[in-house]
SERO-4910 file (N, C-alpha, C, O; in steps of 0.05 Angstrom, whole numbers):
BEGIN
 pado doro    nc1    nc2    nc3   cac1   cac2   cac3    cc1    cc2    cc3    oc1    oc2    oc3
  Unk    A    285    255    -75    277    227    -79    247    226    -83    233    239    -67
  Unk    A    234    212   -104    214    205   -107    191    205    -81    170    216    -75
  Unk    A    215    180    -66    181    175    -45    177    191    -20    166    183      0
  Unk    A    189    223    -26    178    248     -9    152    260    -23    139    278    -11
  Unk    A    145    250    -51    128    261    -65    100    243    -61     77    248    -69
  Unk    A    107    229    -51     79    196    -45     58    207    -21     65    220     -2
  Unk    A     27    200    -27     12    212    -11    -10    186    -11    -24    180    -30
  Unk    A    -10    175     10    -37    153     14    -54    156     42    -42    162     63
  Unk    A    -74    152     42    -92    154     61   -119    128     57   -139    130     43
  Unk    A   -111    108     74   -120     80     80   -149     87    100   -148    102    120
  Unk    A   -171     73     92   -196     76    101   -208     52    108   -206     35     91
  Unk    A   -221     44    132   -231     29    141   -255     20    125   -257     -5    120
  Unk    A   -276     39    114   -302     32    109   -306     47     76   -290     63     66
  Unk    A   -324     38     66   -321     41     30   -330     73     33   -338     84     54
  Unk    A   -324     88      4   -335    113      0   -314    128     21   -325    146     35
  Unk    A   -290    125     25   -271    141     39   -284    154     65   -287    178     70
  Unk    A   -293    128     80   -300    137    105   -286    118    129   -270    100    124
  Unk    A   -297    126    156   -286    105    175   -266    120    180   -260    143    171
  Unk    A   -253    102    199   -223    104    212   -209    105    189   -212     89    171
  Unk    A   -187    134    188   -170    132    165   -134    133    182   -128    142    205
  Unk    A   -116    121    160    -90    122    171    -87    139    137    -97    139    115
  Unk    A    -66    152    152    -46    186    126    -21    175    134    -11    172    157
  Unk    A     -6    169    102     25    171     99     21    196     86      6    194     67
  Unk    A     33    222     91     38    258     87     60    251     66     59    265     46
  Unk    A     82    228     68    117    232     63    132    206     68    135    192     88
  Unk    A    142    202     34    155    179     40    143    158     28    118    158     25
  Unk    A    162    130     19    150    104     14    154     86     40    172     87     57
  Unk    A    135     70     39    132     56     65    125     19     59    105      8     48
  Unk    A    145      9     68    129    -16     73    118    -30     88    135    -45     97
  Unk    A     90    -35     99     91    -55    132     84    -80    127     67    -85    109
  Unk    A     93    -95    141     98   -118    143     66   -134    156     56   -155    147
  Unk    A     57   -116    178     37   -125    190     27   -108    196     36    -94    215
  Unk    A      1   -100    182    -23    -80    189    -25    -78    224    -26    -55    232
  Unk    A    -25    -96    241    -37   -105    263    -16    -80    272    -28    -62    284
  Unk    A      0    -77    270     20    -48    278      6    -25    284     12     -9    301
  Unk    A    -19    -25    263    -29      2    269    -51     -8    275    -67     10    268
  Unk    A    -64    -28    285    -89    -38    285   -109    -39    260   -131    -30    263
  Unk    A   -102    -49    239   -108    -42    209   -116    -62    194   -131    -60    175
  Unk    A   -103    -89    207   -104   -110    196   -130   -129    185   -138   -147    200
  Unk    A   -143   -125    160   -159   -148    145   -197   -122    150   -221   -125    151
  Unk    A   -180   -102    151   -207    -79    156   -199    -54    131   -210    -32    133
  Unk    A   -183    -59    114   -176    -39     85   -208    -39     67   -212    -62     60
  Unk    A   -224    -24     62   -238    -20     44   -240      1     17   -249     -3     -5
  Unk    A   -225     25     30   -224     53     12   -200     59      4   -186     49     22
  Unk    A   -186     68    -10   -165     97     -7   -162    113    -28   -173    116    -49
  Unk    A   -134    130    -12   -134    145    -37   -102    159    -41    -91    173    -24
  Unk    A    -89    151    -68    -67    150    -66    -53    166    -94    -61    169   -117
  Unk    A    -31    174    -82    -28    202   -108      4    201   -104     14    196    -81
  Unk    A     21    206   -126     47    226   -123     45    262   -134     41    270   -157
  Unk    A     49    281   -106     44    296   -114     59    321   -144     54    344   -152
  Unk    A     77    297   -149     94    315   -172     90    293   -205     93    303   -227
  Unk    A     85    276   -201     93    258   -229     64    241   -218     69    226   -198
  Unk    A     41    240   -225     23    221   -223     18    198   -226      2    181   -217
  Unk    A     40    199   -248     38    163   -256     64    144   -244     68    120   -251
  Unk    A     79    160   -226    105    149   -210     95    146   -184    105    161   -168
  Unk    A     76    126   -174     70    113   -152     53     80   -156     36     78   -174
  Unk    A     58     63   -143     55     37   -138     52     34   -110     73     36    -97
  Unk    A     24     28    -93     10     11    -84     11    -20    -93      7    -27   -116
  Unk    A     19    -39    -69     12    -63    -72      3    -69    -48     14    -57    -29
  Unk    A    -21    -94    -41    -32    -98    -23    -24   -125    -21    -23   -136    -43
  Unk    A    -18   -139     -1    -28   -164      7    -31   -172     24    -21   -165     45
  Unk    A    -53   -196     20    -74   -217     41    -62   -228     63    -76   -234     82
  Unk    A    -31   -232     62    -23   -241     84      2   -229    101     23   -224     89
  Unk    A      0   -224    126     37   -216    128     54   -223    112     52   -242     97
  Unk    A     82   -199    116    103   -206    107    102   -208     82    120   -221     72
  Unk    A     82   -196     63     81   -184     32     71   -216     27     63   -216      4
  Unk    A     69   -235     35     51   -258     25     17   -260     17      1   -246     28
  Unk    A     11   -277      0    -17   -287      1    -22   -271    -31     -3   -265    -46
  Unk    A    -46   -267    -34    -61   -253    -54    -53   -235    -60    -47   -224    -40
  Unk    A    -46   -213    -87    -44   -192    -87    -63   -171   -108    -77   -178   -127
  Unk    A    -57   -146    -97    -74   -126   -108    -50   -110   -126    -30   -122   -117
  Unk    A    -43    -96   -141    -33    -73   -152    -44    -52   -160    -61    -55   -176
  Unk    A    -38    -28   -152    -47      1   -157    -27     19   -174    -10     31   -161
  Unk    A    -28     22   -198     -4     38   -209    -14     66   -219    -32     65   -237
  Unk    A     -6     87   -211     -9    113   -211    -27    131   -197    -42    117   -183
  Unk    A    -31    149   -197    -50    165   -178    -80    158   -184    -92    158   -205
  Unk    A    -87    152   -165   -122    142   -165   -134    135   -133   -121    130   -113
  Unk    A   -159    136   -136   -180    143   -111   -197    115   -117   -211    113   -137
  Unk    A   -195     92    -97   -209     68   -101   -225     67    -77   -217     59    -55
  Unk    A   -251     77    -82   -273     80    -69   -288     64    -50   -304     69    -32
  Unk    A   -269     26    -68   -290      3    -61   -272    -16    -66   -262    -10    -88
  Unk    A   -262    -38    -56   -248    -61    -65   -265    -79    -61   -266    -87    -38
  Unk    A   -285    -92    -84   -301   -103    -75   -291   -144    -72   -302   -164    -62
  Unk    A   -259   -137    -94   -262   -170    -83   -235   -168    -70   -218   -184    -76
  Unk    A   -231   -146    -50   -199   -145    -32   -216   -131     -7   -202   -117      7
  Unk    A   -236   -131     -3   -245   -113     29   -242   -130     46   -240   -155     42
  Unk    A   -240   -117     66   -226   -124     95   -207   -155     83   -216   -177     86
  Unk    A   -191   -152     75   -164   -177     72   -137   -170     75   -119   -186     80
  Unk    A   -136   -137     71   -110   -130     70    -87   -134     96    -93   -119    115
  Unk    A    -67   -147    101    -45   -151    119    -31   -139    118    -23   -131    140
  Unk    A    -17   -130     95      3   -124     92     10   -100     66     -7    -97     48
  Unk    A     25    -90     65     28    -71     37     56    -52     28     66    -38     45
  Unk    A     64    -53      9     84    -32     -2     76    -11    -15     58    -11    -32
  Unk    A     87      5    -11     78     43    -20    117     50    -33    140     49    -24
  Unk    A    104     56    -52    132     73    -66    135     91    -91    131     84   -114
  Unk    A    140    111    -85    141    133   -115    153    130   -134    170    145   -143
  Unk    A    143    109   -145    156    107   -176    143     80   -180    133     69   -161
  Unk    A    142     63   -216    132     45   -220    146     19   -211    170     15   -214
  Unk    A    132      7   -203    144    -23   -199    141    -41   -217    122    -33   -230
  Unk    A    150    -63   -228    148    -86   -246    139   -106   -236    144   -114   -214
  Unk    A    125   -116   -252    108   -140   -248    133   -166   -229    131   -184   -212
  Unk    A    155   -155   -244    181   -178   -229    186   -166   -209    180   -182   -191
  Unk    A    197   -137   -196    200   -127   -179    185   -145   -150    196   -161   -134
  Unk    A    156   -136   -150    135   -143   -141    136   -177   -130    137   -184   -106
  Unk    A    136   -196   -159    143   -226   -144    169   -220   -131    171   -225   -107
  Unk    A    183   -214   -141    213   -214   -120    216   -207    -94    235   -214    -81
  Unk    A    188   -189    -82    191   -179    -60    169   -199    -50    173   -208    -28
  Unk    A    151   -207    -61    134   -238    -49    149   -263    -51    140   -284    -42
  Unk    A    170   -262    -61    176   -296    -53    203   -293    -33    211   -313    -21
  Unk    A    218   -267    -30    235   -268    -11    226   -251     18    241   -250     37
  Unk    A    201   -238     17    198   -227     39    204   -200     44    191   -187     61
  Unk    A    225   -187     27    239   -159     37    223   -140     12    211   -146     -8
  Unk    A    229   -115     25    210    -95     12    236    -84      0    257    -96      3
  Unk    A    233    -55    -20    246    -48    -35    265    -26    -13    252    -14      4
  Unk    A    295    -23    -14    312    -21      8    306     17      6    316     31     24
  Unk    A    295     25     -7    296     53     -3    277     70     16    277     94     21
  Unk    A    257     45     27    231     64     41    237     57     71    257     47     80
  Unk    A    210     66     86    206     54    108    196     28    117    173     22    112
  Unk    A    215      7    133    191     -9    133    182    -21    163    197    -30    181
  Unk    A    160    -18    163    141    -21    193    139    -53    199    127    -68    183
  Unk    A    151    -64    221    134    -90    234    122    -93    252    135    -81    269
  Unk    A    102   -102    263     87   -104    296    111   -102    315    107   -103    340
***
């Protein structure tokens, strides 16, 4: 399956520094940063699939429960600086493969993440 090939590493402070959290394996969704103590302190990361590069989707959002504002990240890339998403992030889905712009609202207006990953709540 795809999201054994998914690799992200979440950074507190810009330029991939600070407190970092590592997903090694797997797609993940959490619900509430505050789980890992994470919550509205996202500045950096850096996110890759290690077999198909362009088969990974990052999405961020401003509020629990995949609500509020969103960010999208599609394919392997190193974002150094979010300069108009720092420290806001709540919440987020991670998964190895592309998502759709519909996918995405579907999982913001009902709440549930996509049924194949992990998903984390406080």
């Amino acid at each position: 399956m795809a999201n054994r090939d998914v690799r992200l590493s979440l950074f507190m402070d810009n330029n991939f520094s600070g407190r970092r959290i590592l997903f090694r394996r797997g797609g993940v969704a959490i619900r509430d940063l505050n789980a890992f103590r994470f919550n509205d302190v996202l500045s950096s990361f850096r996110l890759r699939n290690v077999v198909n590069r362009r088969q990974v989707t990052l999405v961020l959002f401003s509020d629990i429960n995949f609500r509020g504002s969103v960010r999208i990240f599609r394919g392997s890339q190193n974002v150094a600086s979010l300069p108009d998403f720092n420290d806001v992030t709540s919440s987020l889905v991670l998964v190895g493969r592309r998502l759709t712009n519909s996918q995405i609202n579907e999982i913001r207006r009902t709440g549930n993440p996509p049924r194949d990953i992990l998903s984390i709540s406080q």
